[in-house]
PDB file of N, CA, C and O in Angstrom:
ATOM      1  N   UNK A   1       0.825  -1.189   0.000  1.00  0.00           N
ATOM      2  CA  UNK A   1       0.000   0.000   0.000  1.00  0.00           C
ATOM      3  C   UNK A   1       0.865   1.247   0.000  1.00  0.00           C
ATOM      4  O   UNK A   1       1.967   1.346   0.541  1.00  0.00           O
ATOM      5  N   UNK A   2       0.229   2.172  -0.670  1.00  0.00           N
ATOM      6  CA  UNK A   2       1.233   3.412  -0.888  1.00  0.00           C
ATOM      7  C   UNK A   2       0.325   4.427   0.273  1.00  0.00           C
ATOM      8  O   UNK A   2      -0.901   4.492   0.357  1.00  0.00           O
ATOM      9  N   UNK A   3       1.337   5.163   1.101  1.00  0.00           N
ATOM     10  CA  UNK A   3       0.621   5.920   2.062  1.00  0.00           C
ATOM     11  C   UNK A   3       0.984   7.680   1.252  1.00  0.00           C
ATOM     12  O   UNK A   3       1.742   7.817   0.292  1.00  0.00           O
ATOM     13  N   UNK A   4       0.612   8.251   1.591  1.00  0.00           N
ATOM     14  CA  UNK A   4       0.609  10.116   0.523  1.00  0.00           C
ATOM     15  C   UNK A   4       0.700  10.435   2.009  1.00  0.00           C
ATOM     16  O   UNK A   4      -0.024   9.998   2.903  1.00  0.00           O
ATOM     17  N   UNK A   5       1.627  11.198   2.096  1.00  0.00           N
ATOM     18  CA  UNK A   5       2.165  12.056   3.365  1.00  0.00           C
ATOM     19  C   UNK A   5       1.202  13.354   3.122  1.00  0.00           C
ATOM     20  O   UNK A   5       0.584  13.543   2.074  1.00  0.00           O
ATOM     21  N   UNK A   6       1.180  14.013   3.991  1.00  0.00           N
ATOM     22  CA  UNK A   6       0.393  14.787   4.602  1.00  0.00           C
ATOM     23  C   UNK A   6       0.731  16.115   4.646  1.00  0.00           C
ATOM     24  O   UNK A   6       1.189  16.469   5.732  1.00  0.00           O
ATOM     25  N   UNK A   7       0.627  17.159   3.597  1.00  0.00           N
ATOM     26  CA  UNK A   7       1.820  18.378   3.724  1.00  0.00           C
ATOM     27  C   UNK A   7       1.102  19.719   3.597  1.00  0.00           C
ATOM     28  O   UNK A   7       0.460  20.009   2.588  1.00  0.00           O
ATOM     29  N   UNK A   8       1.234  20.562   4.693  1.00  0.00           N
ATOM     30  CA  UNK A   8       0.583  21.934   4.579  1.00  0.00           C
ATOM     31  C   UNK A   8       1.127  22.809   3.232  1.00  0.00           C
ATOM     32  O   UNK A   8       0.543  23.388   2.316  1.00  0.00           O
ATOM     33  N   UNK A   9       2.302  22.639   3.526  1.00  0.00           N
ATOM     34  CA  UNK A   9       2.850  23.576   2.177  1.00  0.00           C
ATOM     35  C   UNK A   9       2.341  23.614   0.871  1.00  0.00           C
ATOM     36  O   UNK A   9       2.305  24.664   0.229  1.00  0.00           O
ATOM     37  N   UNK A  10       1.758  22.033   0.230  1.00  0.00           N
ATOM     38  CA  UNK A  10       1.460  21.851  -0.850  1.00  0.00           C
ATOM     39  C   UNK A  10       0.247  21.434  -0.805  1.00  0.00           C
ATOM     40  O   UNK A  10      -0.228  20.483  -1.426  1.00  0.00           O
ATOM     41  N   UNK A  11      -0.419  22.335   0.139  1.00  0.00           N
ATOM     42  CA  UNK A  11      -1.944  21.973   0.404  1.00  0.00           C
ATOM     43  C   UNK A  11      -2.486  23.454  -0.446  1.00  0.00           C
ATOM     44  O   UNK A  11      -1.987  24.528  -0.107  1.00  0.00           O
ATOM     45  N   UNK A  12      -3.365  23.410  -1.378  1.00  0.00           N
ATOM     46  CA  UNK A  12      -3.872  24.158  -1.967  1.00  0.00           C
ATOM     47  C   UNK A  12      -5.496  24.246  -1.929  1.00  0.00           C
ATOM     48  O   UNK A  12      -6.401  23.582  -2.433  1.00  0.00           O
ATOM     49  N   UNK A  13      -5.423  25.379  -1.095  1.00  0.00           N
ATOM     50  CA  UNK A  13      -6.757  26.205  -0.805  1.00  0.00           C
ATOM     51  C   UNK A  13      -7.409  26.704  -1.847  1.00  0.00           C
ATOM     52  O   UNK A  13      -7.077  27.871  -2.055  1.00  0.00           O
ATOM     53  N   UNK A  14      -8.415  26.182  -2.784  1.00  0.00           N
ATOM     54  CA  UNK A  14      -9.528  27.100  -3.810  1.00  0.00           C
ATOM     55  C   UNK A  14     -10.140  27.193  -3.097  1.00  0.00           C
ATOM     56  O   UNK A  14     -10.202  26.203  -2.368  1.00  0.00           O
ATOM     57  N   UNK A  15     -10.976  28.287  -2.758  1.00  0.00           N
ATOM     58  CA  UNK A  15     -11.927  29.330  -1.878  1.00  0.00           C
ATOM     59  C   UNK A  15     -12.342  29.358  -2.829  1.00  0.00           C
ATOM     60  O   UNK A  15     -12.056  30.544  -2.997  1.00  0.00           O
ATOM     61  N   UNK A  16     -12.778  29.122  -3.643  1.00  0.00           N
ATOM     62  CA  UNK A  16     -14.320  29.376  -5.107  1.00  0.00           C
ATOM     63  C   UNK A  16     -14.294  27.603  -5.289  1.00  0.00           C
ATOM     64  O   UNK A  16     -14.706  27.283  -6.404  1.00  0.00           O
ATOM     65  N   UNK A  17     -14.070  26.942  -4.802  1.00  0.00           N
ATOM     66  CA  UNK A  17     -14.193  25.667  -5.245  1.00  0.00           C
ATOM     67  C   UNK A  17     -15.621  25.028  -4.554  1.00  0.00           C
ATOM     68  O   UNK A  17     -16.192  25.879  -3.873  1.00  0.00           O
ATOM     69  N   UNK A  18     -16.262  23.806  -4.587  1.00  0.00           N
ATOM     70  CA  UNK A  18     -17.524  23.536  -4.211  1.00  0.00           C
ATOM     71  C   UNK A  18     -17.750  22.703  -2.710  1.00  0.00           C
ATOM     72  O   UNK A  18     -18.868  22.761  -2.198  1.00  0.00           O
ATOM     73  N   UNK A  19     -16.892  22.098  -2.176  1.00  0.00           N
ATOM     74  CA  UNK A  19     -16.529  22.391  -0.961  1.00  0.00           C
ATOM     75  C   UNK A  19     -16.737  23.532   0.030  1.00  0.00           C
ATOM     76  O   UNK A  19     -17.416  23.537   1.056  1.00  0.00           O
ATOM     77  N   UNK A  20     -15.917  24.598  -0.570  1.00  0.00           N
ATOM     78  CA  UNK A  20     -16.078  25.763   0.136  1.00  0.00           C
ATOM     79  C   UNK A  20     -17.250  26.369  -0.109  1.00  0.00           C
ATOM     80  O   UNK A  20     -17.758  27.132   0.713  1.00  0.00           O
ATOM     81  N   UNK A  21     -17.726  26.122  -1.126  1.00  0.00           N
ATOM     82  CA  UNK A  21     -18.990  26.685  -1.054  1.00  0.00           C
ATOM     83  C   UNK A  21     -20.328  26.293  -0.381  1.00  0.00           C
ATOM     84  O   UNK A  21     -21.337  26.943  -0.106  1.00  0.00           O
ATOM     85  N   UNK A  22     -19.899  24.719  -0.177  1.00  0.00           N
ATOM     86  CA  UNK A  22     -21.176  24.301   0.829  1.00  0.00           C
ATOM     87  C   UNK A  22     -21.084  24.712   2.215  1.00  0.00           C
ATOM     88  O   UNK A  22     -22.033  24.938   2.966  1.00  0.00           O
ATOM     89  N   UNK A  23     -19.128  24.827   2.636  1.00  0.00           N
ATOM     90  CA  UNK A  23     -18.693  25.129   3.940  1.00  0.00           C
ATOM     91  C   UNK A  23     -19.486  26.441   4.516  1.00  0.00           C
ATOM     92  O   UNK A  23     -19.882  26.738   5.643  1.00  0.00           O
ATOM     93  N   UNK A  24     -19.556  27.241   2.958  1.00  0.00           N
ATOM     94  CA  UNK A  24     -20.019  28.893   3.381  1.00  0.00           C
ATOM     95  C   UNK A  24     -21.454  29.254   3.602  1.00  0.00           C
ATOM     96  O   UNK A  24     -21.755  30.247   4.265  1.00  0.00           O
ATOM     97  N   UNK A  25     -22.894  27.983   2.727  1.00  0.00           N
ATOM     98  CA  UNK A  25     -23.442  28.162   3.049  1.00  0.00           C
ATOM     99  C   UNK A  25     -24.167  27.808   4.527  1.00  0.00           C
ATOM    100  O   UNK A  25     -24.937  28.350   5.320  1.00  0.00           O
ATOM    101  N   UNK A  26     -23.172  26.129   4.335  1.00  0.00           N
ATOM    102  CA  UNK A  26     -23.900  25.788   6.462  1.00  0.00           C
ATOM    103  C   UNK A  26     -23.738  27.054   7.333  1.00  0.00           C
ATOM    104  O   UNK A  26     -24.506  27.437   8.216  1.00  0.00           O
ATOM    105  N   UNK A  27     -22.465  27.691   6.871  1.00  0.00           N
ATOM    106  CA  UNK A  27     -21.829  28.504   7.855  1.00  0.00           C
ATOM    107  C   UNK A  27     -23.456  29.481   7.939  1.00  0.00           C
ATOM    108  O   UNK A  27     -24.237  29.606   8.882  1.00  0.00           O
ATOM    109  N   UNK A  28     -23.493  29.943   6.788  1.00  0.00           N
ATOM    110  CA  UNK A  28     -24.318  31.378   6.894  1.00  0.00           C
ATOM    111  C   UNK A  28     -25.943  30.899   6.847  1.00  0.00           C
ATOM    112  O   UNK A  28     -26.825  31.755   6.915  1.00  0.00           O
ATOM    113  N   UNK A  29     -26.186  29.803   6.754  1.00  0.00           N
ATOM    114  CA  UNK A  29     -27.577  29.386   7.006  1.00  0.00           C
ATOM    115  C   UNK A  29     -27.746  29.273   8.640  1.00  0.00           C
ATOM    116  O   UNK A  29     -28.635  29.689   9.384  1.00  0.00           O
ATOM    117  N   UNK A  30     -26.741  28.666   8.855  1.00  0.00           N
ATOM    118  CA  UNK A  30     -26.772  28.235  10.858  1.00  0.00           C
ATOM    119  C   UNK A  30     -27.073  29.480  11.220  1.00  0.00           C
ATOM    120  O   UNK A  30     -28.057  29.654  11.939  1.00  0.00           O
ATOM    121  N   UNK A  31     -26.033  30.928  10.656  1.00  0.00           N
ATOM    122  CA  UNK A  31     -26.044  31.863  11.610  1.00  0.00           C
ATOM    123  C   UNK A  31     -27.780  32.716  11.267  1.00  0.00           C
ATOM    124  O   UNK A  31     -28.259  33.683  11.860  1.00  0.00           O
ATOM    125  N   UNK A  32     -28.254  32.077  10.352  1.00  0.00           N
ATOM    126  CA  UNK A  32     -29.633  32.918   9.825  1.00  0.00           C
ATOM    127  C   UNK A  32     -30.764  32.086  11.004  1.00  0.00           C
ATOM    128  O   UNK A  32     -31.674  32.573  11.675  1.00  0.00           O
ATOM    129  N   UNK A  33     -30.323  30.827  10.925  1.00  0.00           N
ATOM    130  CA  UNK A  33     -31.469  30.034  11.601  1.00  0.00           C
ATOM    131  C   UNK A  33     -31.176  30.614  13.141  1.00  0.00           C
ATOM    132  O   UNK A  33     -32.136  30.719  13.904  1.00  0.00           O
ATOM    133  N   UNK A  34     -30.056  30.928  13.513  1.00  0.00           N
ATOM    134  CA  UNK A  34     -29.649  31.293  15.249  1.00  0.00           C
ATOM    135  C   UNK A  34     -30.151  32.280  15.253  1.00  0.00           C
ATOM    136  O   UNK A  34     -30.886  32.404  16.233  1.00  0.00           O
ATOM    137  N   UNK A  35     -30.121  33.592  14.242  1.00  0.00           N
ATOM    138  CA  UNK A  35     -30.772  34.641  14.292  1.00  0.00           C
ATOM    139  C   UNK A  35     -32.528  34.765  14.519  1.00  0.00           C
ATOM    140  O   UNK A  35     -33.237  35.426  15.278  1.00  0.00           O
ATOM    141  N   UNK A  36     -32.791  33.754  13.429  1.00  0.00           N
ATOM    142  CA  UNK A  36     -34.255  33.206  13.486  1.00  0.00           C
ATOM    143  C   UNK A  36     -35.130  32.954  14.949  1.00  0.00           C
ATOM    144  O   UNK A  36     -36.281  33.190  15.317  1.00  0.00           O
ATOM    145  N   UNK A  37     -34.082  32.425  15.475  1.00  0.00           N
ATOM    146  CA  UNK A  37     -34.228  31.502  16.748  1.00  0.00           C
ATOM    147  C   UNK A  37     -34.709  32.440  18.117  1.00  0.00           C
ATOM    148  O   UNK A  37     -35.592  32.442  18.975  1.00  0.00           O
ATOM    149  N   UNK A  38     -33.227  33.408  17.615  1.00  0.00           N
ATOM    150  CA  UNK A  38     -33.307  34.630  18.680  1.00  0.00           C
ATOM    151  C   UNK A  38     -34.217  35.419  18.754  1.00  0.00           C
ATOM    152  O   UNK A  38     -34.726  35.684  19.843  1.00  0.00           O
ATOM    153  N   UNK A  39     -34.667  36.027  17.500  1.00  0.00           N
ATOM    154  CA  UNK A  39     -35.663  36.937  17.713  1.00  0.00           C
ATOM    155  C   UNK A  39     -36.601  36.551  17.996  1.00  0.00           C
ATOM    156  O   UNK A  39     -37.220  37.226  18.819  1.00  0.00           O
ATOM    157  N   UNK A  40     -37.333  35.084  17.420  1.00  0.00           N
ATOM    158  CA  UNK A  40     -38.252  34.722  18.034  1.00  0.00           C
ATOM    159  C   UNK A  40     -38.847  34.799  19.784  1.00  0.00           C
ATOM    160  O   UNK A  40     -39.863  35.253  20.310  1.00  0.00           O
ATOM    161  N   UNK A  41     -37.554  34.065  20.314  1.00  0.00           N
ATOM    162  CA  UNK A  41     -37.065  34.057  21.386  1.00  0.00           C
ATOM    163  C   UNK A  41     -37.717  35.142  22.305  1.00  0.00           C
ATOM    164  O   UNK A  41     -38.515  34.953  23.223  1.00  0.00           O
ATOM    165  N   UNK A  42     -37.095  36.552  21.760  1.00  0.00           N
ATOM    166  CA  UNK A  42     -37.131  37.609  21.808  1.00  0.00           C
ATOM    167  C   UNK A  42     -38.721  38.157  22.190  1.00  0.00           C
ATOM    168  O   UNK A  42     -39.175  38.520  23.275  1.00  0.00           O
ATOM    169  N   UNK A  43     -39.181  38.089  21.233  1.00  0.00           N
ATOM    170  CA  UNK A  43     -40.485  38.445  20.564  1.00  0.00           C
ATOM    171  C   UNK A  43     -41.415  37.985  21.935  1.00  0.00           C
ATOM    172  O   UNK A  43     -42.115  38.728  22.622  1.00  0.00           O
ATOM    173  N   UNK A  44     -41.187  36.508  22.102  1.00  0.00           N
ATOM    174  CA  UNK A  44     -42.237  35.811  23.004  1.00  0.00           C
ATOM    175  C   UNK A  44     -42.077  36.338  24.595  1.00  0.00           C
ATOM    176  O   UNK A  44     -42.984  36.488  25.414  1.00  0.00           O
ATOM    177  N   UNK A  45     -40.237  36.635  24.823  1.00  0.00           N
ATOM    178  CA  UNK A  45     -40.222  37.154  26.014  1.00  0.00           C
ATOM    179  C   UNK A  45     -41.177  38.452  26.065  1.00  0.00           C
ATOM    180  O   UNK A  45     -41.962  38.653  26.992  1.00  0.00           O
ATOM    181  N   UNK A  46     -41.000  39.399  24.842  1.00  0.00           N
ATOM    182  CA  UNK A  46     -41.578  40.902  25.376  1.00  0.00           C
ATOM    183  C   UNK A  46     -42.816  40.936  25.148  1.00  0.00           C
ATOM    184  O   UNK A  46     -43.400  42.013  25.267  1.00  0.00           O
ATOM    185  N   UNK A  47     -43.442  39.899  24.809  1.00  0.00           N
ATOM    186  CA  UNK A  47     -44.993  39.904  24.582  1.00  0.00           C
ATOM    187  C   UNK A  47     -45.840  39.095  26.251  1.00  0.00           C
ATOM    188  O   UNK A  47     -46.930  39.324  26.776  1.00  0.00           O
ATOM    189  N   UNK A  48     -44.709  38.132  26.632  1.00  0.00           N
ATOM    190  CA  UNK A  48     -45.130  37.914  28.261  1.00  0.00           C
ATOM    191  C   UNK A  48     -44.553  38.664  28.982  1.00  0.00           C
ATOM    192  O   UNK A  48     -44.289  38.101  30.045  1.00  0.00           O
ATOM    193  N   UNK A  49     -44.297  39.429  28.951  1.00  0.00           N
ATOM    194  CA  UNK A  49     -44.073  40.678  30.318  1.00  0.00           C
ATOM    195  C   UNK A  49     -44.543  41.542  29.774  1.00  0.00           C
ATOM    196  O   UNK A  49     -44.419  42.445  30.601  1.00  0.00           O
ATOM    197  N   UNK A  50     -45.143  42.058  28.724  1.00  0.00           N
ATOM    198  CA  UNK A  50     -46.214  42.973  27.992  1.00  0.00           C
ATOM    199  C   UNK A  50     -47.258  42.469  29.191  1.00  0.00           C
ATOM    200  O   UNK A  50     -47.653  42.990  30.233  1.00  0.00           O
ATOM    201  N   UNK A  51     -47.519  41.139  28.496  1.00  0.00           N
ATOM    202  CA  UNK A  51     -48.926  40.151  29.587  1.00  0.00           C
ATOM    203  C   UNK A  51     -49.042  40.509  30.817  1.00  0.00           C
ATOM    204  O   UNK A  51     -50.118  40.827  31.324  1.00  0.00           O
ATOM    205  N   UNK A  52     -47.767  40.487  31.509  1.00  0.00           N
ATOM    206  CA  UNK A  52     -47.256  40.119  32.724  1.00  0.00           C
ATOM    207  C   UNK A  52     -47.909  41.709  33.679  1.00  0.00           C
ATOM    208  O   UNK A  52     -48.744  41.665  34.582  1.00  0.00           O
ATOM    209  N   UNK A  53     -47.267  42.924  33.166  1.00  0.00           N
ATOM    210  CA  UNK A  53     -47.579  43.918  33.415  1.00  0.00           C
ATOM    211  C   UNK A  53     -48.719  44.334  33.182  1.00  0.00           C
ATOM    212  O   UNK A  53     -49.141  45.102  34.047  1.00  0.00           O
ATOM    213  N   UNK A  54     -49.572  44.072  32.118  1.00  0.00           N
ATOM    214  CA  UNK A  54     -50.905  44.533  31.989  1.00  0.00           C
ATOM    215  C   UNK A  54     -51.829  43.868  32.699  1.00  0.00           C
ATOM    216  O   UNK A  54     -52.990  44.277  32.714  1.00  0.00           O
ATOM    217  N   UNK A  55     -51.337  42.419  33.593  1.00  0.00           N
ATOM    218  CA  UNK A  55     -52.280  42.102  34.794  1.00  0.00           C
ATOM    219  C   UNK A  55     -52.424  42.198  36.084  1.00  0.00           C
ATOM    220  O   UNK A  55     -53.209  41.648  36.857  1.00  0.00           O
ATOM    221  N   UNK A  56     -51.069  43.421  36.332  1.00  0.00           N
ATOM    222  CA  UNK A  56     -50.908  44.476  37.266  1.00  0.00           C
ATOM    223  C   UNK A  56     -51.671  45.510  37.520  1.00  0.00           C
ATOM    224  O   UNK A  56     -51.554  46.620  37.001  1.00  0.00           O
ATOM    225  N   UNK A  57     -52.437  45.195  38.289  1.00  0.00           N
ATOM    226  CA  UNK A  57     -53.686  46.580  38.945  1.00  0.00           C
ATOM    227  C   UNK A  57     -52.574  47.766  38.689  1.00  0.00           C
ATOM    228  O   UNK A  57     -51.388  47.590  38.967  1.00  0.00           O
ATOM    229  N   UNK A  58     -53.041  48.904  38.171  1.00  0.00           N
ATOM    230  CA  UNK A  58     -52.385  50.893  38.575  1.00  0.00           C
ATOM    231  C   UNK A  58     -52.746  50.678  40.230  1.00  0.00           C
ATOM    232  O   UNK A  58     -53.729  50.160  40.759  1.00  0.00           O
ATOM    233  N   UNK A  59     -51.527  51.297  40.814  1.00  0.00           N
ATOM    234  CA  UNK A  59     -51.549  51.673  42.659  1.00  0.00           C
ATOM    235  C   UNK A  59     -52.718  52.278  42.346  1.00  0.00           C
ATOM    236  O   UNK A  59     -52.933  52.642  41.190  1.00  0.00           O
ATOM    237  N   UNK A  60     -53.726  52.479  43.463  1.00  0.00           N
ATOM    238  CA  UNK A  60     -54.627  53.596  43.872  1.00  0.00           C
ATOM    239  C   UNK A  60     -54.950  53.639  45.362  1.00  0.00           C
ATOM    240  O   UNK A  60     -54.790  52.676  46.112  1.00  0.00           O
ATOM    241  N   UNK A  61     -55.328  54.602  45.661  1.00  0.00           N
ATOM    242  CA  UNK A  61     -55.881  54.908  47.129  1.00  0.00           C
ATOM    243  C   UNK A  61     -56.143  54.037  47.813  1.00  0.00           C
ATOM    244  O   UNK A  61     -55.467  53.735  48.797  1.00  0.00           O
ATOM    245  N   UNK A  62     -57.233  53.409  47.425  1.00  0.00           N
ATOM    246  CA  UNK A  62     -57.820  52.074  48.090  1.00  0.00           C
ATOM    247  C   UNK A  62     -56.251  50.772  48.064  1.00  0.00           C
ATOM    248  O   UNK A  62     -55.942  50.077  49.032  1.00  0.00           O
ATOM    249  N   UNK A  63     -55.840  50.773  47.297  1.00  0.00           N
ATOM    250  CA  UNK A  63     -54.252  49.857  47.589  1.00  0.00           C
ATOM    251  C   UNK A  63     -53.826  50.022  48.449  1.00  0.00           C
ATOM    252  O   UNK A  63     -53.635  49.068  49.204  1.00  0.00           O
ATOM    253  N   UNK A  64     -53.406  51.443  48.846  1.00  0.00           N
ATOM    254  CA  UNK A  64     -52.163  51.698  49.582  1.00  0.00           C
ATOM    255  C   UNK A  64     -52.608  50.806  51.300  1.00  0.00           C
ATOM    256  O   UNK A  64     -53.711  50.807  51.847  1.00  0.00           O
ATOM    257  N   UNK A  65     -51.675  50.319  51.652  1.00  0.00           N
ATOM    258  CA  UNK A  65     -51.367  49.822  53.339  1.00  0.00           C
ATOM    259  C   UNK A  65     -50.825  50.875  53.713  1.00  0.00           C
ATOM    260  O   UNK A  65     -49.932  51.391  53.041  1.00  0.00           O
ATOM    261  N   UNK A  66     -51.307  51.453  54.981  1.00  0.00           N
ATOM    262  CA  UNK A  66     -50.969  52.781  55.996  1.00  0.00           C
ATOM    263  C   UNK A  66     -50.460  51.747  57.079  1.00  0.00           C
ATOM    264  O   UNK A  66     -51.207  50.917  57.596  1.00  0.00           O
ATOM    265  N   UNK A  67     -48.917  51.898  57.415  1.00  0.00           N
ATOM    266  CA  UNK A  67     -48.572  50.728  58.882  1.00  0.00           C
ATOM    267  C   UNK A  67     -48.783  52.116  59.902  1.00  0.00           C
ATOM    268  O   UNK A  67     -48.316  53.117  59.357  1.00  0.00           O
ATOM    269  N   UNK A  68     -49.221  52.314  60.891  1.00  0.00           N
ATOM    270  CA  UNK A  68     -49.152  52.881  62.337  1.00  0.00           C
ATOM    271  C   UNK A  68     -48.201  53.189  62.993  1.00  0.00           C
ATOM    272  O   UNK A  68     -47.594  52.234  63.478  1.00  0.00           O
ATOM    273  N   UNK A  69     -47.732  54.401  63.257  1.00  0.00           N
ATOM    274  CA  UNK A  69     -46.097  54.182  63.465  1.00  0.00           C
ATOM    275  C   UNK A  69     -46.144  54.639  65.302  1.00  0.00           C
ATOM    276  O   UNK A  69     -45.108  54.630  65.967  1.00  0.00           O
TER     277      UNK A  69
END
């Protein structure tokens, strides 16, 4: 068996080749779907504490506790 040594020097990088081009789209699809992910994320937090706060009585008069000092 013939073994092919292993050599950086004569390792040749095409960056337009089709490899790299699938490398570039996982790359930039992942970061679209993480983005996706986030805002969603996002969205649902500020719409339950939207919730959250609007089932908060406004203070009024009748609220307030007077302690006796």
């Amino acid at each position: 068996m013939a073994y092919t040594k292993f050599n950086l020097y004569n390792l040749n990088l095409n960056l337009h080749s089709h490899r790299a081009q699938l490398a570039y789209t996982a790359l930039i699809s992942g970061a679209v779907a993480a983005s996706a992910i986030f805002a969603f994320q996002k969205v649902k937090q500020i719409s339950r504490l939207k919730s959250l706060k609007d089932s908060i009585p406004p203070p009024s008069e009748t609220n307030v506790v007077c302690i006796p000092v």
